[in-house]
Backbone as XML, in Angstrom:
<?xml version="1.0"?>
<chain id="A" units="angstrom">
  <residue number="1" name="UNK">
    <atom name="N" x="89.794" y="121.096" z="87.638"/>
    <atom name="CA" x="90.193" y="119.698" z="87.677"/>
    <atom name="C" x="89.990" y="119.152" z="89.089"/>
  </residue>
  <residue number="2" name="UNK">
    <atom name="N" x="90.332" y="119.625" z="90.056"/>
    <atom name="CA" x="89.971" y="119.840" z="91.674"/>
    <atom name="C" x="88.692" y="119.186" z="91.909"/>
  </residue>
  <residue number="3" name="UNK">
    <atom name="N" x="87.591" y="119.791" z="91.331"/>
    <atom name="CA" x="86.158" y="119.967" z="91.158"/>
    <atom name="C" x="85.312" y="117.951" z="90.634"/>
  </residue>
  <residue number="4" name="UNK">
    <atom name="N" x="86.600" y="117.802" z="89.277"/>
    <atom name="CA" x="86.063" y="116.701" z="88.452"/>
    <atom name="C" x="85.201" y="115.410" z="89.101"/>
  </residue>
  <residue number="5" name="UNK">
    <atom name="N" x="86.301" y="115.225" z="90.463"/>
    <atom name="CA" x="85.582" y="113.644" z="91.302"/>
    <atom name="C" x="84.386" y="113.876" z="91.636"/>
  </residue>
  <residue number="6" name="UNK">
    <atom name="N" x="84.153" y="114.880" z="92.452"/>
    <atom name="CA" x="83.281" y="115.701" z="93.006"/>
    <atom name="C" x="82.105" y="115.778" z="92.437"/>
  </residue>
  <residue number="7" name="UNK">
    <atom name="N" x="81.863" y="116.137" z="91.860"/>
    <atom name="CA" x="81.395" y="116.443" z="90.150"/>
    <atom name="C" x="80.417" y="115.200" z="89.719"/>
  </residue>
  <residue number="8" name="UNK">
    <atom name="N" x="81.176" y="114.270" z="89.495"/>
    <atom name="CA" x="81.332" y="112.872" z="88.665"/>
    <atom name="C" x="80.548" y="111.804" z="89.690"/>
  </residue>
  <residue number="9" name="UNK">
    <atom name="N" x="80.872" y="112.375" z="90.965"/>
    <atom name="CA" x="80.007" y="111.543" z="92.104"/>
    <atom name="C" x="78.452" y="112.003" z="91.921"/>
  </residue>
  <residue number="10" name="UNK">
    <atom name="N" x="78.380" y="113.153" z="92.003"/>
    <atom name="CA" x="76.963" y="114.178" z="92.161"/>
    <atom name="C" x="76.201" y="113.531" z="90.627"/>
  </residue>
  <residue number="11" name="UNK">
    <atom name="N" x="76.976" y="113.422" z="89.559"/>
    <atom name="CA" x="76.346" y="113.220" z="88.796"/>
    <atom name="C" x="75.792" y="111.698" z="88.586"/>
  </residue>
  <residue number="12" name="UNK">
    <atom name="N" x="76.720" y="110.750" z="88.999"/>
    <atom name="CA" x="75.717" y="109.889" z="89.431"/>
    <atom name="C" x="74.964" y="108.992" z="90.113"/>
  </residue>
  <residue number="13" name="UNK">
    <atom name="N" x="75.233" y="109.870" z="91.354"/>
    <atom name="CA" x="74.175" y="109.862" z="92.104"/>
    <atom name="C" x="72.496" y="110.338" z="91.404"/>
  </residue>
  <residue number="14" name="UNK">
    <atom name="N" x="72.807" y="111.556" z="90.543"/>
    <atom name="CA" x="71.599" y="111.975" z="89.553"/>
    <atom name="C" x="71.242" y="110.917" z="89.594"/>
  </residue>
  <residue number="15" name="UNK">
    <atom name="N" x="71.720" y="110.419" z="88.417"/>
    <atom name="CA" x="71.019" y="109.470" z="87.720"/>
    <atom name="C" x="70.979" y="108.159" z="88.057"/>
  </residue>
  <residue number="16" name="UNK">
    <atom name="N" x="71.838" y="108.196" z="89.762"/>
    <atom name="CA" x="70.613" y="106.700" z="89.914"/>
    <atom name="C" x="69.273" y="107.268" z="90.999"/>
  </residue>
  <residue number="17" name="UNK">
    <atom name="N" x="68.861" y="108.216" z="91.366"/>
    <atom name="CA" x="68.372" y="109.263" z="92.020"/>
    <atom name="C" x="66.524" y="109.226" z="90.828"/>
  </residue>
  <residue number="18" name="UNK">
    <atom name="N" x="66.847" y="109.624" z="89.361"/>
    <atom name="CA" x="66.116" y="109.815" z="88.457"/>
    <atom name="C" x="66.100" y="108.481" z="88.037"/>
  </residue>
  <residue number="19" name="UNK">
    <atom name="N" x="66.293" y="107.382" z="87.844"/>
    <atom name="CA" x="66.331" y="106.217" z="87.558"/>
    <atom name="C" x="64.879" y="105.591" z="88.501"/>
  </residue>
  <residue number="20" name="UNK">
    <atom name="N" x="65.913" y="105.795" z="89.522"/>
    <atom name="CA" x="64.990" y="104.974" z="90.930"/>
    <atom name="C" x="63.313" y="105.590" z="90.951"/>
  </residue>
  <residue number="21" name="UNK">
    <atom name="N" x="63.380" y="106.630" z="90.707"/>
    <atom name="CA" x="62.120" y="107.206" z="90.814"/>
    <atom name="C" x="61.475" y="106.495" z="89.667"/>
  </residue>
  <residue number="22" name="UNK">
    <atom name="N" x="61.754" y="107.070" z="88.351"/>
    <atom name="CA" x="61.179" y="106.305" z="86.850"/>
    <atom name="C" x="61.228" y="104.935" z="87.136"/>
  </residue>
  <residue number="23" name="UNK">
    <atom name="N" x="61.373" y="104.345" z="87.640"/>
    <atom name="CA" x="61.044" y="102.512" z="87.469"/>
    <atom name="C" x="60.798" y="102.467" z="89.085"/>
  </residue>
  <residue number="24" name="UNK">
    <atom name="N" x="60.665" y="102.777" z="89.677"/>
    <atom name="CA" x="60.094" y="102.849" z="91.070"/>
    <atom name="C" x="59.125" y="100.996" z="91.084"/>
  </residue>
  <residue number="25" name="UNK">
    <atom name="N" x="58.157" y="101.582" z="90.095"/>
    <atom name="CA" x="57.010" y="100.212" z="89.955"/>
    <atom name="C" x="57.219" y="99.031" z="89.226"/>
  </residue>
  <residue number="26" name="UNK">
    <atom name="N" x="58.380" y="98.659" z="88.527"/>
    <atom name="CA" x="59.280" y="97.945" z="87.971"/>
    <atom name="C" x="59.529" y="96.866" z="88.431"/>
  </residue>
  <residue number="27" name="UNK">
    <atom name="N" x="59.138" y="95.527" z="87.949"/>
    <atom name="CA" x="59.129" y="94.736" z="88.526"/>
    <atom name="C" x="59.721" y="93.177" z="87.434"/>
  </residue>
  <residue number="28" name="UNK">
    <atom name="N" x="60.695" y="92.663" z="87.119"/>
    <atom name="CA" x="61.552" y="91.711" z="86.915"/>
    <atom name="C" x="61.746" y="90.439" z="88.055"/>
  </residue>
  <residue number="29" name="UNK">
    <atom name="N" x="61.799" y="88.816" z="86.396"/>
    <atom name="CA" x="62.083" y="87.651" z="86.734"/>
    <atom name="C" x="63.720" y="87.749" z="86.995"/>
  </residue>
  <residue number="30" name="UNK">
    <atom name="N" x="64.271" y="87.483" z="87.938"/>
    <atom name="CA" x="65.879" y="87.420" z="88.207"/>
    <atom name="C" x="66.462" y="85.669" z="87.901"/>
  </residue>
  <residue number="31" name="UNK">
    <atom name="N" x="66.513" y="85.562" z="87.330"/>
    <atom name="CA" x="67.260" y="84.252" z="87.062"/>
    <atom name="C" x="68.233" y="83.881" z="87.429"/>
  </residue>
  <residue number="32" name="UNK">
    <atom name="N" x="69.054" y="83.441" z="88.343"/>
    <atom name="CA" x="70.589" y="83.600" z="88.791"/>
    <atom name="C" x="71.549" y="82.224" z="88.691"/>
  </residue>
  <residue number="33" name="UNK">
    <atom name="N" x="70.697" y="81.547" z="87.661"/>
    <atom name="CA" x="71.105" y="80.081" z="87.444"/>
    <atom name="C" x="70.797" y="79.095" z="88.268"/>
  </residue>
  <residue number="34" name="UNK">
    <atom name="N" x="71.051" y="79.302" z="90.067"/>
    <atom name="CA" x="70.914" y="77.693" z="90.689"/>
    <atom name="C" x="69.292" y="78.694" z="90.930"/>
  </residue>
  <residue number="35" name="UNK">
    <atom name="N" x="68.652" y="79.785" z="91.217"/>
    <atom name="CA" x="67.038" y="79.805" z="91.456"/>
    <atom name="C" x="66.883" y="80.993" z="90.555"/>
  </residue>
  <residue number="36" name="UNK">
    <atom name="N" x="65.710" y="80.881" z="90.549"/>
    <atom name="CA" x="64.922" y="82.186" z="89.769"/>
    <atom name="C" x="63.934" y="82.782" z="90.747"/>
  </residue>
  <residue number="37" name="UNK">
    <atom name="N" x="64.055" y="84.686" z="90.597"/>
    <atom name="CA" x="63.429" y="84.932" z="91.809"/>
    <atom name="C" x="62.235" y="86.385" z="90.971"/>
  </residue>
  <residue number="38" name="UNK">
    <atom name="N" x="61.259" y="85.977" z="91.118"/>
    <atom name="CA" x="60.162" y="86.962" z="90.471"/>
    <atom name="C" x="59.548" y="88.120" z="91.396"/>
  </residue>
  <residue number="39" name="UNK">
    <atom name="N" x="59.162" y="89.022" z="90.795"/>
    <atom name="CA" x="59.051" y="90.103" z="91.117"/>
    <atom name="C" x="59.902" y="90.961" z="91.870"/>
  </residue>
  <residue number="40" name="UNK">
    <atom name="N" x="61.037" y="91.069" z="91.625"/>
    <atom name="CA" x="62.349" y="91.820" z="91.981"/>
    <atom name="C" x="62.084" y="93.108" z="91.269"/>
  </residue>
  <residue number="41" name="UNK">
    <atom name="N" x="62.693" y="94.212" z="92.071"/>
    <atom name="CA" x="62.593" y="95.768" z="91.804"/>
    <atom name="C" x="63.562" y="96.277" z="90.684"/>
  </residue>
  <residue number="42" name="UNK">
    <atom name="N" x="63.443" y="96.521" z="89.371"/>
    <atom name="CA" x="64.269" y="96.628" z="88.821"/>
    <atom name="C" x="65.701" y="97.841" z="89.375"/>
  </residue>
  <residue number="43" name="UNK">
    <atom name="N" x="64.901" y="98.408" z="90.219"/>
    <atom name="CA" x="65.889" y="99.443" z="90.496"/>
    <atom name="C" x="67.205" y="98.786" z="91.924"/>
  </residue>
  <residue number="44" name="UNK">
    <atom name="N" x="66.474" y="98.082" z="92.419"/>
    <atom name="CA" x="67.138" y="96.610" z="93.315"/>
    <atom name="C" x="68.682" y="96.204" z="92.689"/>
  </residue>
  <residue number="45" name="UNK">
    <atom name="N" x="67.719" y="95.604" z="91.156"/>
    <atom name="CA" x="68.589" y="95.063" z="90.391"/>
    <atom name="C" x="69.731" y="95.996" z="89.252"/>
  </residue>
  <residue number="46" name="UNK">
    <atom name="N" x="69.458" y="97.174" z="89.438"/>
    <atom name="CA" x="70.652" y="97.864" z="88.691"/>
    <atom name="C" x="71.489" y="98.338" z="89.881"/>
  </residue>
  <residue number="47" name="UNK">
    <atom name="N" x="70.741" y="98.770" z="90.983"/>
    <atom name="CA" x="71.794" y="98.769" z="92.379"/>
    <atom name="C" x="72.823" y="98.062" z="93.037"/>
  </residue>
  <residue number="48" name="UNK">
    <atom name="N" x="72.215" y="96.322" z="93.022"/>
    <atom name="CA" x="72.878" y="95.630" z="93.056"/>
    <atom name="C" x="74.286" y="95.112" z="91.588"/>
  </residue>
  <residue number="49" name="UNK">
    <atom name="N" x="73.570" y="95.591" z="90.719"/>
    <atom name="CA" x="74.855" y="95.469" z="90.091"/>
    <atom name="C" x="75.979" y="96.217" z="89.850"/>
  </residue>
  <residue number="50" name="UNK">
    <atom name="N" x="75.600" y="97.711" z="89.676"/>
    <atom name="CA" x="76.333" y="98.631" z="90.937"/>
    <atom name="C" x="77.527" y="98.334" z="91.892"/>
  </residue>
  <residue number="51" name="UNK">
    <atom name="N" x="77.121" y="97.698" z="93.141"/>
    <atom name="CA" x="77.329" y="97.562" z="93.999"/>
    <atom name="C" x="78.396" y="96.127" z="93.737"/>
  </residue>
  <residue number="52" name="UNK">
    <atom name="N" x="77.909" y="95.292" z="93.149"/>
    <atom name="CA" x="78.721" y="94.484" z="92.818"/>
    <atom name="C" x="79.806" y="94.674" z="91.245"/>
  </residue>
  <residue number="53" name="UNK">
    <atom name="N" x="79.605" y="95.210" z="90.786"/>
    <atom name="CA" x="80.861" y="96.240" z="89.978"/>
    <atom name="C" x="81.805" y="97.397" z="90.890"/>
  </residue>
  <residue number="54" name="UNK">
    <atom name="N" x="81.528" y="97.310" z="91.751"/>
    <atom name="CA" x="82.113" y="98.315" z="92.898"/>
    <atom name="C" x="82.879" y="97.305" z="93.920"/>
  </residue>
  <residue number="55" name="UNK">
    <atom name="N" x="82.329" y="96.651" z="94.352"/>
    <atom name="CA" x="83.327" y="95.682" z="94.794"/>
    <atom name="C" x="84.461" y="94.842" z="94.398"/>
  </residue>
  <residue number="56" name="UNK">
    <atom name="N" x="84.207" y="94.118" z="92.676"/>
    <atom name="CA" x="85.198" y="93.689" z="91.936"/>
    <atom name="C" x="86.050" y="94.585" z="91.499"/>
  </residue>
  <residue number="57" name="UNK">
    <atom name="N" x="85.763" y="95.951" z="91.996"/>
    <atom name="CA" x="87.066" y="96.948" z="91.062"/>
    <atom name="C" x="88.071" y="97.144" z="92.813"/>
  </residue>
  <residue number="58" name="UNK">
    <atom name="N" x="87.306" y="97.084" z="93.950"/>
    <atom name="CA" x="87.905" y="97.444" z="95.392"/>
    <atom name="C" x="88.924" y="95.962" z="95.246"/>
  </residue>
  <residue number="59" name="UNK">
    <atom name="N" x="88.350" y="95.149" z="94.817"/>
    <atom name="CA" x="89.235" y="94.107" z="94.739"/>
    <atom name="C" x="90.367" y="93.861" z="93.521"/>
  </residue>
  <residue number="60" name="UNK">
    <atom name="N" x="90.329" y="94.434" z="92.635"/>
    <atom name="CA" x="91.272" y="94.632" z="91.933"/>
    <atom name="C" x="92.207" y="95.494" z="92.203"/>
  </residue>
  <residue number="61" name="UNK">
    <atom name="N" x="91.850" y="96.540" z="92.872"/>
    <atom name="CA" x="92.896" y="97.592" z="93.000"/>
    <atom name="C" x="93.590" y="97.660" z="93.962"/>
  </residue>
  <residue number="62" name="UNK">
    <atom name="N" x="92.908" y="96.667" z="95.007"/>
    <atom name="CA" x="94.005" y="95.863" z="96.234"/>
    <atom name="C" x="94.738" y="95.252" z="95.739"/>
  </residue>
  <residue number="63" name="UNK">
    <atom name="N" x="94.713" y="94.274" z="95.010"/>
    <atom name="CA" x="95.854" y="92.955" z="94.350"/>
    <atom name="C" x="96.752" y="93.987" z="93.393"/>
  </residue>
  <residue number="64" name="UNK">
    <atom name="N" x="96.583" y="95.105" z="93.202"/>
    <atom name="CA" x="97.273" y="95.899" z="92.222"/>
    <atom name="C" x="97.977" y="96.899" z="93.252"/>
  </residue>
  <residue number="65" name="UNK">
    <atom name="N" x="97.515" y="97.636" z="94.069"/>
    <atom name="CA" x="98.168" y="98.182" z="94.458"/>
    <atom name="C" x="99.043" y="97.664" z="95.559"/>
  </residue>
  <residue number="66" name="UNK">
    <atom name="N" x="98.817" y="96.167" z="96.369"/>
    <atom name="CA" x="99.950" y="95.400" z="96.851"/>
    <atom name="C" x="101.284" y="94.967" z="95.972"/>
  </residue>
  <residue number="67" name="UNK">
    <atom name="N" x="100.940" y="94.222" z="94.950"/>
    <atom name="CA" x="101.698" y="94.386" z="93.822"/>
    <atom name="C" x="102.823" y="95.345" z="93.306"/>
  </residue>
  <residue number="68" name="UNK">
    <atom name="N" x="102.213" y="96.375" z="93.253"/>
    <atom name="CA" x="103.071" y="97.712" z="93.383"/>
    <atom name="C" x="104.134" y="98.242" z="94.136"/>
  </residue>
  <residue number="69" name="UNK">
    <atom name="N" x="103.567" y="98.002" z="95.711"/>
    <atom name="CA" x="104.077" y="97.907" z="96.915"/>
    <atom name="C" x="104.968" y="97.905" z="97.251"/>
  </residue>
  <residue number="70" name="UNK">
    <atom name="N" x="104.446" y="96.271" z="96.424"/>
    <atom name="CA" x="106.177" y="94.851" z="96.395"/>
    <atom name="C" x="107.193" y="95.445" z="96.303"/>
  </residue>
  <residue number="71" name="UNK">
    <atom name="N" x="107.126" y="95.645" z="94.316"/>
    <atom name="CA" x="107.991" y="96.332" z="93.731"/>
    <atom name="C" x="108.855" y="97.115" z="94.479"/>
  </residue>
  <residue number="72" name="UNK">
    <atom name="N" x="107.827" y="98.269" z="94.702"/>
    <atom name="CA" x="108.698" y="98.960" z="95.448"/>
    <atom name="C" x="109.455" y="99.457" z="96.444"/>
  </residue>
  <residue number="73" name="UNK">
    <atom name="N" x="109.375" y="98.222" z="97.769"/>
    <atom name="CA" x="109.649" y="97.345" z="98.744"/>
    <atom name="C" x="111.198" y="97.182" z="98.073"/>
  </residue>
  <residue number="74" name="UNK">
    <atom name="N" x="110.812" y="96.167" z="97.380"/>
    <atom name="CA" x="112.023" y="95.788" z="96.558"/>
    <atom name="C" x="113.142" y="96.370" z="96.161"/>
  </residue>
  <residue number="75" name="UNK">
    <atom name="N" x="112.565" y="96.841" z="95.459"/>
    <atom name="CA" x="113.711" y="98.633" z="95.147"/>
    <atom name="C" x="114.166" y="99.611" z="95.950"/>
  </residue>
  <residue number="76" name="UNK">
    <atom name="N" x="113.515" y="99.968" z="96.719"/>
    <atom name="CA" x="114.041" y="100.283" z="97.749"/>
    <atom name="C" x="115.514" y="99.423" z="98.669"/>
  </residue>
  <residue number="77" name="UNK">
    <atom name="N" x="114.895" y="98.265" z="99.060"/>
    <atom name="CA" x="115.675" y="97.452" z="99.868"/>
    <atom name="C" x="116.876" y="97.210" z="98.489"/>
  </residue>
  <residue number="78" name="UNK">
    <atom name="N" x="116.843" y="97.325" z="97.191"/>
    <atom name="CA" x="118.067" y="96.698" z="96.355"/>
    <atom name="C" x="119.206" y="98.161" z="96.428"/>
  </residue>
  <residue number="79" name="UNK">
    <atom name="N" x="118.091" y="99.443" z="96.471"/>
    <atom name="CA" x="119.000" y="100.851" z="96.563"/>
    <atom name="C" x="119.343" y="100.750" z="98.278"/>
  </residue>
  <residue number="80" name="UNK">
    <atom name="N" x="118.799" y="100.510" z="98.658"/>
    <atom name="CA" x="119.705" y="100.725" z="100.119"/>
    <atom name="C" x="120.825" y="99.914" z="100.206"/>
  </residue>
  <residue number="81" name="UNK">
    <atom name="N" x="120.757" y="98.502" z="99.536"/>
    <atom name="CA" x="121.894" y="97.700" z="99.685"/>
    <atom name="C" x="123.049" y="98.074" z="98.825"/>
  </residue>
  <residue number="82" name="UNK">
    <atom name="N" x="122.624" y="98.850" z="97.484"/>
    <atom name="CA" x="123.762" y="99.388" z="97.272"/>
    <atom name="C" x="124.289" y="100.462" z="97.609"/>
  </residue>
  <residue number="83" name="UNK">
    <atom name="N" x="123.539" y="101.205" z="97.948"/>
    <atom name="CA" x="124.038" y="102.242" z="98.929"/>
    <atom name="C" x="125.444" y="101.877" z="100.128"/>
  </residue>
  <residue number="84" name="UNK">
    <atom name="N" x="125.012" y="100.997" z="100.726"/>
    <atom name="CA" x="126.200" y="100.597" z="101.972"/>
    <atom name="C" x="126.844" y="99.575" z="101.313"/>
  </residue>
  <residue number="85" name="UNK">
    <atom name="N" x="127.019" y="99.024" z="99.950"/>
    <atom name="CA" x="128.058" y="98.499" z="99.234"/>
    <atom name="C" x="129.492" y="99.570" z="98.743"/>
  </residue>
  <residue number="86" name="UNK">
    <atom name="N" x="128.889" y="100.740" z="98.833"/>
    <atom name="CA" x="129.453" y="102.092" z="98.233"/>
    <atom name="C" x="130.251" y="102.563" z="99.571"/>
  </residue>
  <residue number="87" name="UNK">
    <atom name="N" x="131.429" y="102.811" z="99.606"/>
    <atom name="CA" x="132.232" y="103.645" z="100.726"/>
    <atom name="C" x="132.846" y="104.683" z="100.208"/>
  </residue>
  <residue number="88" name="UNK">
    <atom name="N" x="132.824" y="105.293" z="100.642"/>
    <atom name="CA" x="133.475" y="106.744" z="100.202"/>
    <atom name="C" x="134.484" y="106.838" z="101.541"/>
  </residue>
  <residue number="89" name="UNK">
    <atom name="N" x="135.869" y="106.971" z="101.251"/>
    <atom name="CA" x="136.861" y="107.179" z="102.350"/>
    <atom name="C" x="136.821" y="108.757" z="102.609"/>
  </residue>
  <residue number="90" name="UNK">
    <atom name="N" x="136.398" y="109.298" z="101.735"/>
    <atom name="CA" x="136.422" y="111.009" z="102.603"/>
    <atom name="C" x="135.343" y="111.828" z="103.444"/>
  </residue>
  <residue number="91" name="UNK">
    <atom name="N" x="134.454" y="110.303" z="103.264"/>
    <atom name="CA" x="133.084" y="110.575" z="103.760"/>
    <atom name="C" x="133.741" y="110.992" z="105.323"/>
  </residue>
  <residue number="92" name="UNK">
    <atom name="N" x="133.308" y="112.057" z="106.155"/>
    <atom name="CA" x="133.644" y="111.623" z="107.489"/>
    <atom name="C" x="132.355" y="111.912" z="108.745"/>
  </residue>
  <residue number="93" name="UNK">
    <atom name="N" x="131.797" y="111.696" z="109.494"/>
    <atom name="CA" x="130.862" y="111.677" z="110.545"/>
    <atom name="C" x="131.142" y="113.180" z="110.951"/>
  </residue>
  <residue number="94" name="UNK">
    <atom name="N" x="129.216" y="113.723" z="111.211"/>
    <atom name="CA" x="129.267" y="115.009" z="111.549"/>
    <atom name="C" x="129.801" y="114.662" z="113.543"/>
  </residue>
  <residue number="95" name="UNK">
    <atom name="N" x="129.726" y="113.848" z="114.115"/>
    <atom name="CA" x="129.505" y="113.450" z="115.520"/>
    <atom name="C" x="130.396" y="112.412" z="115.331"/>
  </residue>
  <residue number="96" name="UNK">
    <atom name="N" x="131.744" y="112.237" z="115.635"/>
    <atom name="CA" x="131.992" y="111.137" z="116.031"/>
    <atom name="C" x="131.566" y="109.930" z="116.983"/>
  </residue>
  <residue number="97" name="UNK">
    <atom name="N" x="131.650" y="108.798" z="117.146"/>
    <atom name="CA" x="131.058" y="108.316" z="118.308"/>
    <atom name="C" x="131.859" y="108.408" z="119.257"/>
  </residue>
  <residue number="98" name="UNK">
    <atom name="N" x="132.822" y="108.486" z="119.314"/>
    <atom name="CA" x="133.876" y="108.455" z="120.889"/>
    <atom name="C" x="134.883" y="109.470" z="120.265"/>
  </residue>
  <residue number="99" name="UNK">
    <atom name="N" x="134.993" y="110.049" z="120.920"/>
    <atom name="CA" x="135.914" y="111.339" z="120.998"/>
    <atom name="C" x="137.835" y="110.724" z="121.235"/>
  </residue>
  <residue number="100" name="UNK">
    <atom name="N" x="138.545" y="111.293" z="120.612"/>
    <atom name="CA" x="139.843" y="110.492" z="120.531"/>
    <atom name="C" x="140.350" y="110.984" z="122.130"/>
  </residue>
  <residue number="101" name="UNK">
    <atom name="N" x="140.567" y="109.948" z="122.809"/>
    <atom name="CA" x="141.245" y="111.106" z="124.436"/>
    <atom name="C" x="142.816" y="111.252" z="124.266"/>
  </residue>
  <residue number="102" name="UNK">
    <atom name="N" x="142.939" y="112.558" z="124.891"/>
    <atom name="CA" x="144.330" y="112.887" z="125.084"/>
    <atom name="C" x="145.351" y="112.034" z="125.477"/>
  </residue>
  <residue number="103" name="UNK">
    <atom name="N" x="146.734" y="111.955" z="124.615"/>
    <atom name="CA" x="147.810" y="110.582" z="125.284"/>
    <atom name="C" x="148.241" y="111.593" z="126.422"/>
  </residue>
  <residue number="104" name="UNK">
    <atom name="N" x="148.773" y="110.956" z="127.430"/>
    <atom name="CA" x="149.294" y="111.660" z="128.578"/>
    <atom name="C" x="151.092" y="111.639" z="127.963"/>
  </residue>
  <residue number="105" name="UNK">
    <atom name="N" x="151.832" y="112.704" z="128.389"/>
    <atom name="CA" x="153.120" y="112.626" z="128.109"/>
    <atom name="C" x="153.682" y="111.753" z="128.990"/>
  </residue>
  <residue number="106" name="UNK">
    <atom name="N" x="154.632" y="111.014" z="128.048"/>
    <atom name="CA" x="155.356" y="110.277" z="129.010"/>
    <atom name="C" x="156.893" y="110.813" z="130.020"/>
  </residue>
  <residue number="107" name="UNK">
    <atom name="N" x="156.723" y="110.220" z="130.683"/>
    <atom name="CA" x="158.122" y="110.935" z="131.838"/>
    <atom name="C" x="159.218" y="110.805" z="130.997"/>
  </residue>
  <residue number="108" name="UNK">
    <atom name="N" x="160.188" y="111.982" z="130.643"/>
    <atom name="CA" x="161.424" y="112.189" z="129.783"/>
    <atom name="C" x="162.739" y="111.954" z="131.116"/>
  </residue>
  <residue number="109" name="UNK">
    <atom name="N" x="163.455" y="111.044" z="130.296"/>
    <atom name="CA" x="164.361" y="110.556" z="130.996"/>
    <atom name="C" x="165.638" y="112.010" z="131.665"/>
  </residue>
  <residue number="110" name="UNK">
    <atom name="N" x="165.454" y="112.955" z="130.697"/>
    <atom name="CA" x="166.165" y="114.276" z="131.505"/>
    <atom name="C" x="165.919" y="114.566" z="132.660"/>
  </residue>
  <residue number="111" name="UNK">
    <atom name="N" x="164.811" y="114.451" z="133.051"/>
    <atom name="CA" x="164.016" y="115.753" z="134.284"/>
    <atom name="C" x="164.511" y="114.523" z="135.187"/>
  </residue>
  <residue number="112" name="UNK">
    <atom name="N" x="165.094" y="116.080" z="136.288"/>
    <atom name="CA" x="164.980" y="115.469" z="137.659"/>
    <atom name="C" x="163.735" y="114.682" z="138.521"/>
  </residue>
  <residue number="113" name="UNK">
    <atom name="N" x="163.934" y="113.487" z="138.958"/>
    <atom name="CA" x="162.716" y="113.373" z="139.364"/>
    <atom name="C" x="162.028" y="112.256" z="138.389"/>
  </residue>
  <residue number="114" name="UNK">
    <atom name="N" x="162.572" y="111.733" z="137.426"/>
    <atom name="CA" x="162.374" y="111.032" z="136.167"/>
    <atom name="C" x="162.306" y="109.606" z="136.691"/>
  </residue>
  <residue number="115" name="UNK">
    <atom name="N" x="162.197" y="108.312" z="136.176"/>
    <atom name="CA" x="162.490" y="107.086" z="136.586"/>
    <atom name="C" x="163.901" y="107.136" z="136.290"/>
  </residue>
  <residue number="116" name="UNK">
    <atom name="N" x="165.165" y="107.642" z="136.274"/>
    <atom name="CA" x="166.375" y="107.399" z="136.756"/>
    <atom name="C" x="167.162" y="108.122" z="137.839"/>
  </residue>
  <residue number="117" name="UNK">
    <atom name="N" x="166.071" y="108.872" z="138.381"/>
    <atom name="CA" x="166.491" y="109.500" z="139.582"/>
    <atom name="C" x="167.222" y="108.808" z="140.689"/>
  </residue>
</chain>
């Protein structure tokens, strides 16, 4: 299956390879509606259409696979938003950001030396 593209290219390449040769001397009126153009290479003209069936599919599969994109742009950004709609209170941070600091004891009114000394 690896092999198939691979494959599928080689093959036709063949046959526009064996084509081109067999009509080599091939020679066609092109009509294209606003001119008409005579003695065109038939092998010209299956190339070029080729080539222009190859381009309308590069262009389809852009508008399709932006499309797609979107979507999933979209979805994404709708799961992330519910994501941080969601709290979990037992959730807790591997790293806190600020570390809690030690309260200092306060002076006990017993000890000598105290504020009622």
């Amino acid at each position: 299956i690896r092999f198939l593209g691979p494959i599928g290219v080689l093959g036709v390449l063949a046959i526009a390879i064996v084509f081109a040769s067999l009509n080599g001397g091939q020679r066609v009126t092109l009509d294209l509606g606003l001119f008409v153009l005579h003695g065109v290479p038939v092998t010209l003209v299956a190339f070029g259409g080729l080539f222009a069936g190859m381009l309308v599919m590069l262009v389809a599969g852009i508008r399709t696979d932006l499309k797609v994109r979107q979507i999933l742009r979209q979805r994404l950004a709708e799961e992330d938003r519910e994501e941080r709609e969601l709290h979990d209170e037992t959730q807790r941070d591997l790293f806190d950001p600020a570390p809690p600091t030690p309260a200092l004891p306060e002076p006990s009114t017993d000890e000598p030396g105290g504020p009622m000394a």
